[in-house]
C-alpha positions in Angstrom: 121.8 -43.4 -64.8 119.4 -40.8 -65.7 116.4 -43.0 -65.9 117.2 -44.7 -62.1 118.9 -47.7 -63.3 122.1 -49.4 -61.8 124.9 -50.9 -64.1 125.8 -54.1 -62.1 128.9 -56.2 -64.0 128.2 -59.7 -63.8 129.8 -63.2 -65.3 127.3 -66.2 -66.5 130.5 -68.3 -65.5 130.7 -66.9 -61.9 127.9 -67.4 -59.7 128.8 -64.6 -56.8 128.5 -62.0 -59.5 125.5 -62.7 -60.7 124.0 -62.9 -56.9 125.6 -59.4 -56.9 124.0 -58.7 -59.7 120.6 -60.2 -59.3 120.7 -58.0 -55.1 117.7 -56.1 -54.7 116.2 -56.9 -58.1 112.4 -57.8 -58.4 113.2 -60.0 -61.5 115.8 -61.6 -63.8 115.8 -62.0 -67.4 118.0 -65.2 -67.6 120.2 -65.9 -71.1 122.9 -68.3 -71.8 125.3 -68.0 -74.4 126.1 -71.1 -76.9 127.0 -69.0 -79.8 130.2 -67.8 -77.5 131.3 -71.1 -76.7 129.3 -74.0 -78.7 129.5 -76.3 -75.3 126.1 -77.5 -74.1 127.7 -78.8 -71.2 128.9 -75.0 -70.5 126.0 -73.5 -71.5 124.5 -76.0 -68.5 126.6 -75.0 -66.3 125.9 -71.3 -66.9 121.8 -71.8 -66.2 122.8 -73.5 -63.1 124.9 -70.9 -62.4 121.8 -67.9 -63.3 119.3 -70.1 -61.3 120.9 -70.5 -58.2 121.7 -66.8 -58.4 118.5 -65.7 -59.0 117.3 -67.8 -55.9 119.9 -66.9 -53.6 118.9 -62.7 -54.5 115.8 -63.5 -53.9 114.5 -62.7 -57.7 110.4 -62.9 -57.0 110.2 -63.2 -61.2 112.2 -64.7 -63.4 111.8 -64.9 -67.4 114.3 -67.8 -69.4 115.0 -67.1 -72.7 115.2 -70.2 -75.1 114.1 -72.2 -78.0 112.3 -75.1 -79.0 114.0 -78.9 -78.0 114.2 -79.9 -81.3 114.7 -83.5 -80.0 111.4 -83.7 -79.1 110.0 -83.8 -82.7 113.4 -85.0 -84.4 114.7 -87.6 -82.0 117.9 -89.8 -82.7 116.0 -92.3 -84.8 115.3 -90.1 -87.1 117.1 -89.9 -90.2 116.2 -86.2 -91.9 119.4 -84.1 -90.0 122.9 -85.7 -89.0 123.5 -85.4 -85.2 126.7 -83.4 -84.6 128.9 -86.5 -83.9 130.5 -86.3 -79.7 127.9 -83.1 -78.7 124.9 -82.8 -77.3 122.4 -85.4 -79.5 120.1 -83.0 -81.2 119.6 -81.7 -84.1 120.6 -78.1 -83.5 123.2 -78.0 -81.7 122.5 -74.3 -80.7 118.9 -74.2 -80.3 118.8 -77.7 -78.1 121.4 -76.5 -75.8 119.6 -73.5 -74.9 116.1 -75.0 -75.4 116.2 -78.2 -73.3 115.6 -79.0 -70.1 119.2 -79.1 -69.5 119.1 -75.2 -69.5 116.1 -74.1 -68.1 115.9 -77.0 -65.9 117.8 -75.7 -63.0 115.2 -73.1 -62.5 112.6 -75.6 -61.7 114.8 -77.0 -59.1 115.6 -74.1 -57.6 111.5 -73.3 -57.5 111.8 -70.2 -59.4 109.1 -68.4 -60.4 109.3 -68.4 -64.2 108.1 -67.7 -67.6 109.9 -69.3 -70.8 110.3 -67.0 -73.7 110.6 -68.9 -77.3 112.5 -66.2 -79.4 112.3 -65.2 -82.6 115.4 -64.6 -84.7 117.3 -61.2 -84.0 118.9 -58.5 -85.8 120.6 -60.9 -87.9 120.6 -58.5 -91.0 122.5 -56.3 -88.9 124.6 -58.5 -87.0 124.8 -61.8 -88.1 126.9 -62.9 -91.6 124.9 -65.8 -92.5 121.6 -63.6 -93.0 123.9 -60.5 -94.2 122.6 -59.3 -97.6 125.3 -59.1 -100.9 126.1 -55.8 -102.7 124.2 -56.9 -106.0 121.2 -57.8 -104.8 120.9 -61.1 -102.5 121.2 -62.1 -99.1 121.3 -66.0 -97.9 119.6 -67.7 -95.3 117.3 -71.0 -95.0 114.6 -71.6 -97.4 112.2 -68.8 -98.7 109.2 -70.2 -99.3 108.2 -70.6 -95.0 107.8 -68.0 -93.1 110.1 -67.1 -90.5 109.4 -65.6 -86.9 111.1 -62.5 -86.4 111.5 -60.0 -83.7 113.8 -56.6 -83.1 116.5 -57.3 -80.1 114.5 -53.9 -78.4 111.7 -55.4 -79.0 112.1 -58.4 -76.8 113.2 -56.4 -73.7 110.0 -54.1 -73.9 108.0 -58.1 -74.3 110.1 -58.7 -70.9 108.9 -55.7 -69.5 104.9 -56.7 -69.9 105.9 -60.3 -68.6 107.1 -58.8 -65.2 103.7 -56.1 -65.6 101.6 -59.0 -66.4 102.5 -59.7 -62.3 102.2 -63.9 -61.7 99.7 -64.3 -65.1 102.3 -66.2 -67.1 104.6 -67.3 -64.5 104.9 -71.2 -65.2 103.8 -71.0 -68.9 105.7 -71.2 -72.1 105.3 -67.8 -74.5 106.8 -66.9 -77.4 108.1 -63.7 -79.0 107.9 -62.6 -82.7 107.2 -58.9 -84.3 105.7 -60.8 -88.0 106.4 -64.3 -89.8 107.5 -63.5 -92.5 108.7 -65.3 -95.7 112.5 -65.2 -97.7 110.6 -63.8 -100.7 109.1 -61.0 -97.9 111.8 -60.1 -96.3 113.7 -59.4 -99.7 110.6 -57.0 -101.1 111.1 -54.8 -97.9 114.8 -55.2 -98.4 114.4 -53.5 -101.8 112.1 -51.0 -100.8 114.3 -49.5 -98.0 117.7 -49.9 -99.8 116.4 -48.8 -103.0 117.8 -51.5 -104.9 117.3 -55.1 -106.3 117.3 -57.1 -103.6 116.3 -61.2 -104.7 116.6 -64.3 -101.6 119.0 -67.1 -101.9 117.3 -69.8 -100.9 120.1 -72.2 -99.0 119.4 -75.9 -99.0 119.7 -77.3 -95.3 122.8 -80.1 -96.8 124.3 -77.0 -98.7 124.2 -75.0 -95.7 125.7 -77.8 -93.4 128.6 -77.7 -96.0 129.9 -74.7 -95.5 132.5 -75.9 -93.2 132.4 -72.6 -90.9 131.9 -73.4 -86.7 128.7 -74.1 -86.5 127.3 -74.4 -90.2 126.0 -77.7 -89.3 124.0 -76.6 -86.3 123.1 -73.5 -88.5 121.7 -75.8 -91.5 119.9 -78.3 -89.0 118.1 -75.2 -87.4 117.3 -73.7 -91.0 115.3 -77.2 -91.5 113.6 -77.8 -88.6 111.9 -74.4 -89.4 111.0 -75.5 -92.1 109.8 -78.7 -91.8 107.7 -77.6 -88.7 106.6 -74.0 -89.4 103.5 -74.6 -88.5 104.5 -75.2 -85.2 107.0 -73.1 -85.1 105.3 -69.9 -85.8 102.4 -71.4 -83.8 104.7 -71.1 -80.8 104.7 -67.8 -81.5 101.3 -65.4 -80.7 101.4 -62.7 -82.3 98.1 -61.6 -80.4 100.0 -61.6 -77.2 102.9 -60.3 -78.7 101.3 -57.0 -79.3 99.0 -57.4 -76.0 102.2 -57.3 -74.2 104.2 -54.9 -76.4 101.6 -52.6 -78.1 104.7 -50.8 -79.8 106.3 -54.5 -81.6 108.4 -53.5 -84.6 107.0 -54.7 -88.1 109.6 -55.4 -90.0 109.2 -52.6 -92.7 109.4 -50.1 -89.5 112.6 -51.8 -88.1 114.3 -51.1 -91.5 113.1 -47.7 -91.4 115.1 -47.0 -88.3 117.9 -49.5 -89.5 118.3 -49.5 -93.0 121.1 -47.8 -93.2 123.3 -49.7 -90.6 122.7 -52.9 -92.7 126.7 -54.0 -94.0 126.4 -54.5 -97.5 129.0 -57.1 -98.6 
């Protein structure tokens, strides 16, 4: 590669690859995979799998990307979101198997040095359907009137990249990633302003949401209100201060659509 890099094919579900992989490299950004699969107990498997690689190479840094457990502020008892019946008991499904310590915990055991990234959402306008807006003016998603943490998928390797600059600074510590926090209603006025047409937020209750009946919709809708019920915390999670002290060039979100806009899919 032109820039000095080396394209290494690895597979999360086959630990000699990654070691491969990981060979010579100073550090490892580590990501499992539930929307591939929807299996916690995989997804397990698969940070075993990145932490014992990572160990093996010799990785001297290592960042895990995750989320929040939500069953630390929602636990079983609790009665406000249905438990996917037979899974992992959480209530989102996605964000507990990638957030607990059933995921990153194999890095503590193999004594990795580590940060833990809390993400943001992605790209969803671009790539994901449930965020996708209408032609006609809407798009869907969880409630409008919380803000949101968002970040640009580039955007999150460049924060990587002032983790791994920032030397041993955060290495043990939990930080989290997000461009703005934004609300529904927010999102939909820049919406309008770079399409150049009405653009209005659907608003999605959490029960509607779950009842959808698509893989996942449950998970989905359980996510959607644990955002909202705990946005303070949820956006407190997420320093924008450090954000931009580690990657001075963070997208807003008006900027992102700038450069995106036009890849949006209407529908």
């Amino acid at each position: 590669m032109a820039l000095g890099a080396d394209v290494v094919a690895a597979d999360v579900d086959d630990v000699g690859s990654l070691e491969r992989g990981f060979s010579g490299a100073h550090g490892a950004y580590c990501v499992t995979f539930s929307s591939e699969h929807c299996s916690p107990d995989r997804e397990k498997a698969q940070a075993s799998n990145l932490a014992h690689a990572a160990a093996a190479a010799g990785v001297r840094h290592a960042i895990w990307s995750t989320f929040e457990d939500t069953r630390k502020y929602v636990p079983l008892s609790d009665p406000r979101m249905p438990h996917p019946a037979g899974r992992l008991q959480g209530a989102a499904l996605r964000r507990d198997g990638r957030g607990g310590p059933r995921v990153h915990g194999p890095g503590r055991a193999h004594d990795l040095p580590a940060d833990i990234v809390l993400l943001g959402e992605l790209d969803l306008l671009r790539h994901g359907a449930e965020a996708r807006p209408r032609r006609g003016a809407r798009f869907h998603a969880a409630d409008g009137r919380q803000e949101t943490p968002g970040i640009a998928t580039e955007d999150i390797g460049r924060f990587a990249h002032g983790l791994f600059k920032a030397g041993g600074e955060f290495v043990g510590s939990t930080v989290g990633v997000a461009g703005e926090h934004l609300t529904g209603a927010q999102m939909a006025a820049s919406l309008a302003r770079a399409l150049g047409q009405t653009v209005r937020y659907n608003a999605v209750p959490p029960d509607v949401y779950r009842g959808f009946g698509f893989p996942g919709a449950d998970d989905l809708g359980n996510m959607f209100q644990f955002k909202a019920e705990f946005e303070s915390l949820y956006c407190g999670h997420r320093d924008l201060a450090l954000v931009h002290r580690l990657n001075p060039a963070v997208q807003t979100f008006d900027r992102w659509l700038t450069a995106n806009a036009r890849r949006i899919p209407l529908e």
